[in-house]
VEXDREN-2710 file (C-alpha; in Angstrom, 1 decimal):
% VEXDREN-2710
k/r/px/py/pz
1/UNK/-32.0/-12.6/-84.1
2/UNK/-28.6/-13.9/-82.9
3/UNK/-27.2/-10.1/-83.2
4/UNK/-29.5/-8.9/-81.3
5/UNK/-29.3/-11.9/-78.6
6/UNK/-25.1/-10.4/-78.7
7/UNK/-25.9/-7.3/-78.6
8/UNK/-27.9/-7.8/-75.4
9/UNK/-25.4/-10.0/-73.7
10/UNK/-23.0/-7.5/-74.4
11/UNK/-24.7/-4.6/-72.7
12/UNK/-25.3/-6.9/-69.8
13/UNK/-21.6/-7.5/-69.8
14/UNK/-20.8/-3.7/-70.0
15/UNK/-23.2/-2.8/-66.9
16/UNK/-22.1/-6.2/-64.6
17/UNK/-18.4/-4.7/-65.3
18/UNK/-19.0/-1.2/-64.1
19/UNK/-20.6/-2.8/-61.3
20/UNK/-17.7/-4.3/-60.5
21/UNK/-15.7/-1.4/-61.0
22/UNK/-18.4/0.6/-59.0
23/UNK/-17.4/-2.2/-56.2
24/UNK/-13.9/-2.0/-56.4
25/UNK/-13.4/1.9/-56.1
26/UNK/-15.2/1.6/-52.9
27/UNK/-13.2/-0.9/-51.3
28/UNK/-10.0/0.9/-52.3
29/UNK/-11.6/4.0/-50.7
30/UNK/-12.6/2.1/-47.8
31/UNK/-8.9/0.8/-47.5
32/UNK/-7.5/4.0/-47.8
33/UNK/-9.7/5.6/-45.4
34/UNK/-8.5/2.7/-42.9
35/UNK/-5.1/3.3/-43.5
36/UNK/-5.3/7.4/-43.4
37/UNK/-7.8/6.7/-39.6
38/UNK/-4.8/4.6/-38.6
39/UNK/-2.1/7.1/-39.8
40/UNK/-3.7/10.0/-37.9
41/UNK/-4.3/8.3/-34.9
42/UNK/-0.4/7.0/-34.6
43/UNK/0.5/10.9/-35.4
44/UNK/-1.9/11.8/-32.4
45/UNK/-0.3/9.3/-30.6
46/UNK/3.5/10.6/-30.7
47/UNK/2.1/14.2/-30.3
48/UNK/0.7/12.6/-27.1
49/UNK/3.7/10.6/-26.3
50/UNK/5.9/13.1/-26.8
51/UNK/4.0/15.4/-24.3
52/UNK/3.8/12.7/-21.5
53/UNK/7.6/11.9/-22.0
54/UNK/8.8/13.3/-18.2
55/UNK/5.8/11.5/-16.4
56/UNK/6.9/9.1/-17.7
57/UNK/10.6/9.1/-17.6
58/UNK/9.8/9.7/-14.1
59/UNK/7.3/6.4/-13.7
60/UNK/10.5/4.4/-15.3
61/UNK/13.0/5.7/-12.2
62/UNK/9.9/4.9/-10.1
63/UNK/10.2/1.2/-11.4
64/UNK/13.5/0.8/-11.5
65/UNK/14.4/2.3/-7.5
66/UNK/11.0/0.6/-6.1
67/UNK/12.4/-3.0/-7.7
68/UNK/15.6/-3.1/-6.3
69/UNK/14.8/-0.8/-3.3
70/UNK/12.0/-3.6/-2.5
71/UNK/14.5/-6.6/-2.8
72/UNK/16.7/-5.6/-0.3
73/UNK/13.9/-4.8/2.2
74/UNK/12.8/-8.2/1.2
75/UNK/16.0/-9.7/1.6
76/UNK/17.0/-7.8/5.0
77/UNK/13.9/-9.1/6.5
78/UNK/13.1/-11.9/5.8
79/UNK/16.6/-13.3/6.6
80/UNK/18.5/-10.8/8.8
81/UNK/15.9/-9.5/11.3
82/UNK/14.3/-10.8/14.2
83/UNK/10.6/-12.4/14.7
84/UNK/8.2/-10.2/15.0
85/UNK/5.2/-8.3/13.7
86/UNK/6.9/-5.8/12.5
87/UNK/8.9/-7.8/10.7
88/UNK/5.8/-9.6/8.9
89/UNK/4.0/-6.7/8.0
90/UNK/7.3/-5.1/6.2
91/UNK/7.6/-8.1/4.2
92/UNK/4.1/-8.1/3.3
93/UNK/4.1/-4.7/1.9
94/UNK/7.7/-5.4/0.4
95/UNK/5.8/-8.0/-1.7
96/UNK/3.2/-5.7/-2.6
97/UNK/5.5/-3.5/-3.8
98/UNK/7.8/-5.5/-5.7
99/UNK/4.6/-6.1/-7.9
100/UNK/3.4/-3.2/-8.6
101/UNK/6.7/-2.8/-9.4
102/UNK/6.7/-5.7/-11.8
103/UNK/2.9/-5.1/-12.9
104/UNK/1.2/-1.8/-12.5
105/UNK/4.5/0.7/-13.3
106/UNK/5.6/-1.0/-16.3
107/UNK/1.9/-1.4/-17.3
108/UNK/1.4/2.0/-17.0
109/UNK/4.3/3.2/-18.9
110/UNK/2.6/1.5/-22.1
111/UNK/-0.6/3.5/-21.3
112/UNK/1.2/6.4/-21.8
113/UNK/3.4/5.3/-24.7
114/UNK/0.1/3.9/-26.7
115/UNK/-2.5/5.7/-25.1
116/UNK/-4.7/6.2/-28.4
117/UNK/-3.8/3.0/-30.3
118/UNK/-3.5/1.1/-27.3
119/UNK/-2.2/-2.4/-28.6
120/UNK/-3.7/-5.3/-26.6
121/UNK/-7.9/-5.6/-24.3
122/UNK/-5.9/-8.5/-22.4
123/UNK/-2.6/-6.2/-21.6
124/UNK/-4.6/-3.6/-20.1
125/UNK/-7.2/-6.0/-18.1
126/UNK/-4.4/-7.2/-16.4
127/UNK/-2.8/-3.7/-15.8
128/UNK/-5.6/-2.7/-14.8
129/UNK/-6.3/-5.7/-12.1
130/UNK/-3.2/-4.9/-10.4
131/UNK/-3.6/-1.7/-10.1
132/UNK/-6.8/-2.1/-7.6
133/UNK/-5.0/-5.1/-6.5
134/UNK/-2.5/-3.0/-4.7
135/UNK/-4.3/-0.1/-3.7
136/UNK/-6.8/-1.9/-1.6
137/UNK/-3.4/-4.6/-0.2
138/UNK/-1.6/-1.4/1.0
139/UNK/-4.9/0.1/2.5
140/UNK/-5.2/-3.1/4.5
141/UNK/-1.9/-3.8/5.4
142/UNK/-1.4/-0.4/6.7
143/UNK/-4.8/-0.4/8.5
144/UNK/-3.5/-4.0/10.3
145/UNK/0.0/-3.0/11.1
146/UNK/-2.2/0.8/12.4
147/UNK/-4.1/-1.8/15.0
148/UNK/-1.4/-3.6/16.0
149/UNK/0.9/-0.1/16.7
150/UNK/-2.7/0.6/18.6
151/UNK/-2.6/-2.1/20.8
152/UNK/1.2/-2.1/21.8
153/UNK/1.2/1.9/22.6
154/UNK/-2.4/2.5/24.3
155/UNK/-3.0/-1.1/24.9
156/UNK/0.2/-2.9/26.2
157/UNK/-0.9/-5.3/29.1
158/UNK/-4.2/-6.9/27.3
159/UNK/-4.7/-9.5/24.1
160/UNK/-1.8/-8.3/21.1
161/UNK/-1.5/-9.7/17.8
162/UNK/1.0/-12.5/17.5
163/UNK/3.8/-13.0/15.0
164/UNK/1.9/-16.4/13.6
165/UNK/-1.5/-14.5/13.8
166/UNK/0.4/-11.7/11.8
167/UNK/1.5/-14.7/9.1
168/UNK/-2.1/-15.4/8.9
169/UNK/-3.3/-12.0/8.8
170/UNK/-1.0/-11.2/5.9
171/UNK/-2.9/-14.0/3.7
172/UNK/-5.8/-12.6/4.8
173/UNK/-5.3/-9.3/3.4
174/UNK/-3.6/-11.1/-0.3
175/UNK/-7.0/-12.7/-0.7
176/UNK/-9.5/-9.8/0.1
177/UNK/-7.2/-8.0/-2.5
178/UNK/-8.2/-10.1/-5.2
179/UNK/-11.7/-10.5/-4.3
180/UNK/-11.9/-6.5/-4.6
181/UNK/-9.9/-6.0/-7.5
182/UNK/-11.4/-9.1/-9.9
183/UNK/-14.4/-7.0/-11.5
184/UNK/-11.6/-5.1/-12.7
185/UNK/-11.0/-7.8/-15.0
186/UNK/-14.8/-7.6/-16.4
187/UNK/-15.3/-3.3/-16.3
188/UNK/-11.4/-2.2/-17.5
189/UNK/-10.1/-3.1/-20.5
190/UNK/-10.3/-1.2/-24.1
191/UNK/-12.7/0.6/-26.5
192/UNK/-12.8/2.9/-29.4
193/UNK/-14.3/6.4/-29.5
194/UNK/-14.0/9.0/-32.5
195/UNK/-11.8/12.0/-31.7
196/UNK/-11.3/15.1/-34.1
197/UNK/-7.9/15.5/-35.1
198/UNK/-6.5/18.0/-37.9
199/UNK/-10.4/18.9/-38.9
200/UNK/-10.4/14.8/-39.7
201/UNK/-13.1/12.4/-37.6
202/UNK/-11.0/9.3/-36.4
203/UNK/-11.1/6.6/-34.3
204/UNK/-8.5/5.7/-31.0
205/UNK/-8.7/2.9/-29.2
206/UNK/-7.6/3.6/-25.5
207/UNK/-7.4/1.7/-22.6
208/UNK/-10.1/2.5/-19.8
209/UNK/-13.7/1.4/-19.5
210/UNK/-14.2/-1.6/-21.7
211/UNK/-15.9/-1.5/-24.7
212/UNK/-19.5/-3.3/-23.6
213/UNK/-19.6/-2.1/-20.4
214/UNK/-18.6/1.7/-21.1
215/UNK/-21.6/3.3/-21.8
216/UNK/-23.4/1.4/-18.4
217/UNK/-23.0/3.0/-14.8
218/UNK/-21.1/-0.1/-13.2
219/UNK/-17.9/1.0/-13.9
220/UNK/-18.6/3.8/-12.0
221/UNK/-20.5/2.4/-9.4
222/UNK/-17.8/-0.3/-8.5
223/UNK/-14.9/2.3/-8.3
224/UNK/-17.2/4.4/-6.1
225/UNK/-17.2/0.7/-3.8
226/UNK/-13.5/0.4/-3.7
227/UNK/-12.9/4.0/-3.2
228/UNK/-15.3/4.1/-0.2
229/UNK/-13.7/0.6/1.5
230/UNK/-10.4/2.2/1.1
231/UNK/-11.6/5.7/2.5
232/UNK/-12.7/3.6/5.7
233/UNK/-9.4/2.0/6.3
234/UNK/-7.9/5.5/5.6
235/UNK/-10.1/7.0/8.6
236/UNK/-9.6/3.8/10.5
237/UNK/-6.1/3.9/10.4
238/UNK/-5.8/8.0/10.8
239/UNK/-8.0/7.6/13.8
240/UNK/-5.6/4.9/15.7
241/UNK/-2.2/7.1/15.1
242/UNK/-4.0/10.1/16.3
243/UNK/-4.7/8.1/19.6
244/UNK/-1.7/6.3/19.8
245/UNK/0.3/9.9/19.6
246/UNK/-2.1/11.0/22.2
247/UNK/-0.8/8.2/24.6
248/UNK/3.3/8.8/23.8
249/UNK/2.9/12.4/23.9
250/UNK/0.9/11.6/27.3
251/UNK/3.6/9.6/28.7
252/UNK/6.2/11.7/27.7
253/UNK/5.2/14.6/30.0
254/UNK/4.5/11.9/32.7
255/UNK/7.9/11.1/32.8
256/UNK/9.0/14.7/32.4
257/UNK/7.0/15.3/35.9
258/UNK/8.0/12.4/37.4
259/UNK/11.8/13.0/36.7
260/UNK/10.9/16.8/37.7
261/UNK/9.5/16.0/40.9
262/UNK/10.9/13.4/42.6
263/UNK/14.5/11.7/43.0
264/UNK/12.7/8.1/42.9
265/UNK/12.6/6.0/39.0
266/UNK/8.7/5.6/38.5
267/UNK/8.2/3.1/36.2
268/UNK/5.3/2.9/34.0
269/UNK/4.0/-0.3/32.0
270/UNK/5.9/-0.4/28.8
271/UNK/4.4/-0.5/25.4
272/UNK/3.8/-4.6/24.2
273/UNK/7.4/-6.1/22.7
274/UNK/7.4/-7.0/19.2
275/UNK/8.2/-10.4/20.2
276/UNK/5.4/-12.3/19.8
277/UNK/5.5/-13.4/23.2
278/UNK/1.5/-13.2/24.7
279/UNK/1.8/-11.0/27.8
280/UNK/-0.7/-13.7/29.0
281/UNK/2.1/-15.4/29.7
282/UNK/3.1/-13.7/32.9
283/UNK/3.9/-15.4/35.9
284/UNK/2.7/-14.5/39.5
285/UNK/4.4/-14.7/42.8
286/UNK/1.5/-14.8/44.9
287/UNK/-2.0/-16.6/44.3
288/UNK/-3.9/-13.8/42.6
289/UNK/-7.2/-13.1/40.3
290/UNK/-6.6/-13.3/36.9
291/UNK/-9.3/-11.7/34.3
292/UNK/-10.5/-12.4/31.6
293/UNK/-7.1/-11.0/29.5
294/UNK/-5.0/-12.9/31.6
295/UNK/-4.1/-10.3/33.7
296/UNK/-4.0/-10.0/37.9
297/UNK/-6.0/-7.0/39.7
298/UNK/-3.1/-6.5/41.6
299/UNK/-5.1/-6.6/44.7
300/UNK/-5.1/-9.4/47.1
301/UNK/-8.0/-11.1/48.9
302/UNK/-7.7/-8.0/51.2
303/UNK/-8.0/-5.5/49.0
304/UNK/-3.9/-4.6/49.4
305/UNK/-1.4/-4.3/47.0
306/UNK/0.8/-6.6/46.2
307/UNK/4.0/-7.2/43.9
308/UNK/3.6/-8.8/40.5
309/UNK/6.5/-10.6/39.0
310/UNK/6.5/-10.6/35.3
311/UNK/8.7/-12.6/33.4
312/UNK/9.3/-10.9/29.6
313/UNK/11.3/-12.0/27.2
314/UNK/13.4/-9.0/25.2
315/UNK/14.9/-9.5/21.4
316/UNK/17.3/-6.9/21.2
317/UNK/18.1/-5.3/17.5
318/UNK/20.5/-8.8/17.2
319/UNK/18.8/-11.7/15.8
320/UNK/20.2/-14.5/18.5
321/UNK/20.3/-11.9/21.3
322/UNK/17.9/-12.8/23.6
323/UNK/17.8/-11.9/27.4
324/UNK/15.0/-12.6/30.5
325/UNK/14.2/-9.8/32.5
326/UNK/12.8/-10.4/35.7
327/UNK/10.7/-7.3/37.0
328/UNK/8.5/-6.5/39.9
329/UNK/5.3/-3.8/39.1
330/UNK/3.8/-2.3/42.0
331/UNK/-0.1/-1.9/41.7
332/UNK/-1.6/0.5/43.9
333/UNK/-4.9/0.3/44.9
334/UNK/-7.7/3.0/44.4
335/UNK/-7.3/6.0/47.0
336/UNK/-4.1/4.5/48.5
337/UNK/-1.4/6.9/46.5
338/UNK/1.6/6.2/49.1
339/UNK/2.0/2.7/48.2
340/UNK/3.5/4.2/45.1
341/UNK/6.3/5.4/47.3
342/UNK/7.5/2.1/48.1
343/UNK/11.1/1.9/46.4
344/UNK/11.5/-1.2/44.1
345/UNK/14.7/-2.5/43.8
346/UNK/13.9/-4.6/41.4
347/UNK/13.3/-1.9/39.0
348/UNK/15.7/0.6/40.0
349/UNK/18.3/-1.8/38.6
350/UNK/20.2/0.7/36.1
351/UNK/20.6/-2.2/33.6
352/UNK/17.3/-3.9/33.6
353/UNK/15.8/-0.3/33.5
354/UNK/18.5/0.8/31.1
355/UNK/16.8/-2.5/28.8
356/UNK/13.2/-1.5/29.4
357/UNK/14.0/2.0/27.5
358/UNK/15.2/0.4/24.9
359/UNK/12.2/-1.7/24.4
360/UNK/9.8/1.4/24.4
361/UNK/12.4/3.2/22.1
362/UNK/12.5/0.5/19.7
363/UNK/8.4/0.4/19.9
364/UNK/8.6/4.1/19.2
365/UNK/10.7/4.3/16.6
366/UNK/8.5/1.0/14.6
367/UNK/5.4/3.5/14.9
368/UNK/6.8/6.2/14.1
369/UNK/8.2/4.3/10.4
370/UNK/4.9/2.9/10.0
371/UNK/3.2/6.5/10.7
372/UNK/5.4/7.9/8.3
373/UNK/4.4/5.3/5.9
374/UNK/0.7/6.0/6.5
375/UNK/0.6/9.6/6.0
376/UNK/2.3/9.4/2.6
377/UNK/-0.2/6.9/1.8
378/UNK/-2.9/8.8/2.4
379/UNK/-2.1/11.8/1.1
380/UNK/-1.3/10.3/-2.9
381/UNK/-4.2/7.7/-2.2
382/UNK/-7.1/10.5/-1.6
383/UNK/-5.3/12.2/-4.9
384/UNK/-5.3/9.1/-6.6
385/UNK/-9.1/8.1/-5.7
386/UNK/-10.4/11.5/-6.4
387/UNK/-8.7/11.4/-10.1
388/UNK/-9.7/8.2/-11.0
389/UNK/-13.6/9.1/-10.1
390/UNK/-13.3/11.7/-13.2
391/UNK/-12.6/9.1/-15.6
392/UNK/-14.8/6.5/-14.3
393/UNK/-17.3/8.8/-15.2
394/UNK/-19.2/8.6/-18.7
395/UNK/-18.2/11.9/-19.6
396/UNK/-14.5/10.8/-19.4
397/UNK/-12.5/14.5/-18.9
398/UNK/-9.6/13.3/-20.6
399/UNK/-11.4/12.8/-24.0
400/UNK/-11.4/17.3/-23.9
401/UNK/-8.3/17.7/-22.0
402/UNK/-5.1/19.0/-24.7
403/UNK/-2.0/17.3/-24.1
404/UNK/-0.4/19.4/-21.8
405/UNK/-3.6/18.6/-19.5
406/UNK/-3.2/15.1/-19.7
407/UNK/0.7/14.9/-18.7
408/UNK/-0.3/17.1/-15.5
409/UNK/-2.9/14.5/-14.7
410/UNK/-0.7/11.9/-15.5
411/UNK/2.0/13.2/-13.2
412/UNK/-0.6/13.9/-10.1
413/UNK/-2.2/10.8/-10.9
414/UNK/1.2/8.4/-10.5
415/UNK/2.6/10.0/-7.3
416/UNK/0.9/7.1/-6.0
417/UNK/3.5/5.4/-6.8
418/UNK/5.8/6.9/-4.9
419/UNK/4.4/4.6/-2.1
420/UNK/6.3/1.6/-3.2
421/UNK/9.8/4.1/-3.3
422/UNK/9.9/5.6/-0.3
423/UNK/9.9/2.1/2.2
424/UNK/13.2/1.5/2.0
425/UNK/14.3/4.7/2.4
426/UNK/12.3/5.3/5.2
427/UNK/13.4/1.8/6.6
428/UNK/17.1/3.2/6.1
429/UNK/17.0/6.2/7.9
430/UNK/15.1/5.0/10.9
431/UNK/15.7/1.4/11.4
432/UNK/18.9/0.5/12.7
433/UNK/18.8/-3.3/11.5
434/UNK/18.4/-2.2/8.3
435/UNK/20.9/0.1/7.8
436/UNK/23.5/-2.4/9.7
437/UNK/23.0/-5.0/7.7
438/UNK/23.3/-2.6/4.5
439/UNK/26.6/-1.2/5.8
440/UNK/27.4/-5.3/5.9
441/UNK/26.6/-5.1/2.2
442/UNK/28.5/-2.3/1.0
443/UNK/31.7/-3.4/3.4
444/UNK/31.8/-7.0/1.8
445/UNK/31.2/-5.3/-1.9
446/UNK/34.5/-3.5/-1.1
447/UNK/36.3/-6.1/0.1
448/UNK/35.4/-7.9/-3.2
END
């Protein structure tokens, strides 16, 4: 009886241990089969790095010039230029740039370096968020500073935006930015999806779509929302250059045929100063009806013309270098075109008209920065939107594109960046405060 009771126990014994055995020959196959999944996909990984290495190579000199190209436009104008909308509106997209430079580059030059065993969900949430965050600040600022080289050209004598209203307007624009780009925070981040590599199923973890929300259409349907708010401030701000161009290329063969015709200076209203100085601020010499912008008919209670005397103040290119101009504008009235043949001394002064050139030069010259600006933005902006629609989609392109693919995607999908480059180089070719104070720079580094 007892042998039989130890022979039982011992068979029990036997079968519990290959059991056990059974157990542990799975969990070392399990281990191993981690361990070869995670091997293959770092392999894939440097293939993939290795292929993307010039994009980006060329995102790093990206980083590197829009940094310190940024914090000298920063530095320039916030304490060596004048007051003035233009002068806001730089700063505000200096600081936009300086972050992406800060955030967005450098975040996407550890896509690229980890894109299938992408390291951290929180790294690329945030990536991610400023990403959107600065598209839709740049669209905005652009499509203010587009209005406000609007009013000045085609709108110079009614309501203009002032340089505290500008302060105020720059906020504005900070905080609709991150109201836009928060969801970014929920719908981006990272997930895992098998990929066939060497005949071998694994998995990569990438970052895009996030993991619970990647297989729903929101993702899609909130980049479709951003693209289309930033489309609109695109065609806005098109639409405003193409009229203001209209109205200096207008002017400028009105001056041509005035010049051409007649020995007499015709003077025409000049585009709104960048002072921040309301025209509603004008003075008149006689009693007169002012509208509702502030501004006189230029008739008087007889219906004839009369002589207004406005009183502007001018900021030349210098800081402290302020100056009054005193100028008389005579307003014709309808069907009476010889009271434009009245000679006015007052503007045929050659140094106060010699100062009101200047003032519509430097007025040109601002739009004509800021329209340089805007083009380039639109251009890699319309690339950039179109390209991110393809992998907002669920059937993600770049899961079937080969390597090669993916580092021409990569390239065309980054010259986006090139927005927060060019600025000061564009400011230093055009603006002559800049580039004076920057020749102050490099004269006191050689001194030292």
């Amino acid at each position: 009886m007892d042998d039989e009771i130890i022979l039982k126990y011992s068979n029990f014994t036997s079968l519990d241990n290959l059991n056990n055995l059974s157990y542990i020959h799975y969990a070392e196959g399990d281990v191993a089969a981690d361990e070869t999944d995670k091997a293959l996909a770092e392999q894939l990984n440097d293939e993939f790095k290795t292929s993307v290495l010039p994009v980006t190579v060329f995102v790093g000199l990206e980083v590197v010039l829009g940094f310190f190209g940024n914090v000298l436009v920063l530095y320039v104008f916030a304490f060596h230029y004048h007051v003035c909308n233009f002068r806001y509106f730089v700063l505000c997209l200096g600081i936009i740039d300086v972050t992406s430079s800060l955030t967005t580059m450098p975040g996407e030059m550890v896509t690229q370096l980890f894109w299938y065993v992408y390291p951290l969900r929180e790294l690329c949430k945030v990536k991610s968020f400023f990403n959107v965050f600065t598209v839709s600040a740049e669209a905005l600022c652009l499509l203010t500073i587009a209005l406000d080289r609007y009013r000045k050209i085609c709108h110079p004598l009614r309501w203009q935006i002032r340089p505290r209203i500008a302060i105020y307007l720059c906020a504005s624009i900070y905080t609709v930015a991150v109201v836009l780009a928060l969801p970014v925070a929920f719908f981006w981040g990272t997930h895992s999806h098998p990929k066939v590599y060497k005949n071998i199923d694994i998995n990569v973890t990438i970052c895009e779509k996030d993991e619970q929300w990647k297989n729903t259409k929101y993702p899609l349907i909130y980049s479709l929302t951003v693209e289309v708010i930033v489309s609109i401030s695109l065609v806005l701000m098109l639409g405003m250059y193409v009229l203001v161009a209209r109205k200096l290329l207008q002017e400028k063969r009105e001056r041509k045929k005035a010049y051409s015709t007649t020995p007499m200076v015709v003077i025409t209203p000049a585009p709104a100063l960048d002072t921040g100085v309301s025209s509603n601020a004008n003075t008149l010499n006689t009693s007169t009806e002012v509208s509702d912008t502030g501004y006189s008919s230029g008739l008087d209670s007889k219906g004839q013309p009369r002589q207004i005397n406005k009183d502007i103040e001018i900021l030349s290119d210098c800081e402290t270098d302020h100056q009054e101009l005193s100028s008389t504008l005579q307003v014709p009235t309808r069907g009476n075109p010889a009271s434009t043949d009245r000679p006015n001394h007052t503007h045929n002064s050659p140094r106060k008209q010699h100062a009101r050139m200047n003032i519509s030069a430097r007025v040109r010259r601002k739009t004509l920065i800021m329209f340089i600006l805007t083009i380039a933005f639109i251009a890699t902006t319309i690339l950039y939107l179109t390209l991110l629609s393809f992998i907002a989609r669920s059937d993600d392109i770049l899961q079937d594109m080969s390597d090669g693919g993916k580092a021409t995607y990569f390239f065309f999908f980054r010259l986006y960046f090139l927005n927060h480059v060019i600025n000061p180089i564009v400011y230093g070719l055009l603006d002559p405060r800049f580039k004076k104070v920057m020749g102050n720079i490099r004269n006191s580094m050689r001194i030292k």
